[in-house]
C-alpha positions in Angstrom: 0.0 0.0 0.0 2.9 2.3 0.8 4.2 1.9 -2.5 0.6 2.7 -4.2 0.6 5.6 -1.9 4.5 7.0 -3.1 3.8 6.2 -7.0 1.0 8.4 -6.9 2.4 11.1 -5.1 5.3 11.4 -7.6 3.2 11.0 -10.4 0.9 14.1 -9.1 3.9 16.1 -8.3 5.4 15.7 -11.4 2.4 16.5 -13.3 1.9 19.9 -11.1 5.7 20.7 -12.0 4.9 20.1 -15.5 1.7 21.9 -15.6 3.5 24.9 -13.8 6.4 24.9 -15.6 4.4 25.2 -19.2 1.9 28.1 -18.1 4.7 30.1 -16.5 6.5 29.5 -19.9 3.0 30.6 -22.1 3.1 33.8 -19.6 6.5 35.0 -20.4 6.1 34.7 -24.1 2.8 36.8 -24.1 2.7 40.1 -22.9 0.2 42.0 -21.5 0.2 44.9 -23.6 -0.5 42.4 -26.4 -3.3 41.0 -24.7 -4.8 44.4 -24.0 -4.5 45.3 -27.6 -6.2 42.1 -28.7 -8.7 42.5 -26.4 -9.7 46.2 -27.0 -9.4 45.2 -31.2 -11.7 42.4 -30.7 -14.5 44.9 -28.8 -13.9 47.6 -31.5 -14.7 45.0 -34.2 -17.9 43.6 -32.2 -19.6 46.8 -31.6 -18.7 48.1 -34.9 -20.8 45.1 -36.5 -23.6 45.5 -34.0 -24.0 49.1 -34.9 -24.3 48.4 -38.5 -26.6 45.1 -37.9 -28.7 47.7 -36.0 -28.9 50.3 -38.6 -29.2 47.5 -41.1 -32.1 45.9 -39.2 -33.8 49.3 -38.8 -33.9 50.6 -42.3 -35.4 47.5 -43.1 -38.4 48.1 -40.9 -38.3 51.6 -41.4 -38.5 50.4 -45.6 -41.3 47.7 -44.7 -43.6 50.6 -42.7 -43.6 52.5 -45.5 -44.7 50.1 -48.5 -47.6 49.3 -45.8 -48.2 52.4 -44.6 -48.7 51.0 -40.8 -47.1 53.7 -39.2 
């Protein structure tokens, strides 16, 4: 039982190191003025789209009241 016991507290500590060693690796090679930029790139993109749906979306209804005349 002892031996169970050591085998899988060297295999979880050796996965932890591994695990820790690869995201502190990813972290250095990232940095966070990249990520910010991303970030803020990606928002710019999304509202930009979803203003233009919206107009989009409402010059269709604004088109459809009109040829019916259900104002």
């Amino acid at each position: 039982m002892t031996t169970v016991l050591v085998t899988v507290a060297t295999v979880v500590v050796v996965v932890a190191t591994a695990v820790g060693y690869v995201s502190w690796r990813d972290r250095r090679r990232s940095t966070p003025d990249e990520d910010r930029t991303a970030g803020r790139s990606a928002r710019d993109r999304q509202l930009r789209y979803e203003g233009d749906r919206q107009g989009v979306q409402g010059d269709a209804v604004q088109r459809a009241q009109r040829e019916h005349n259900t104002f």
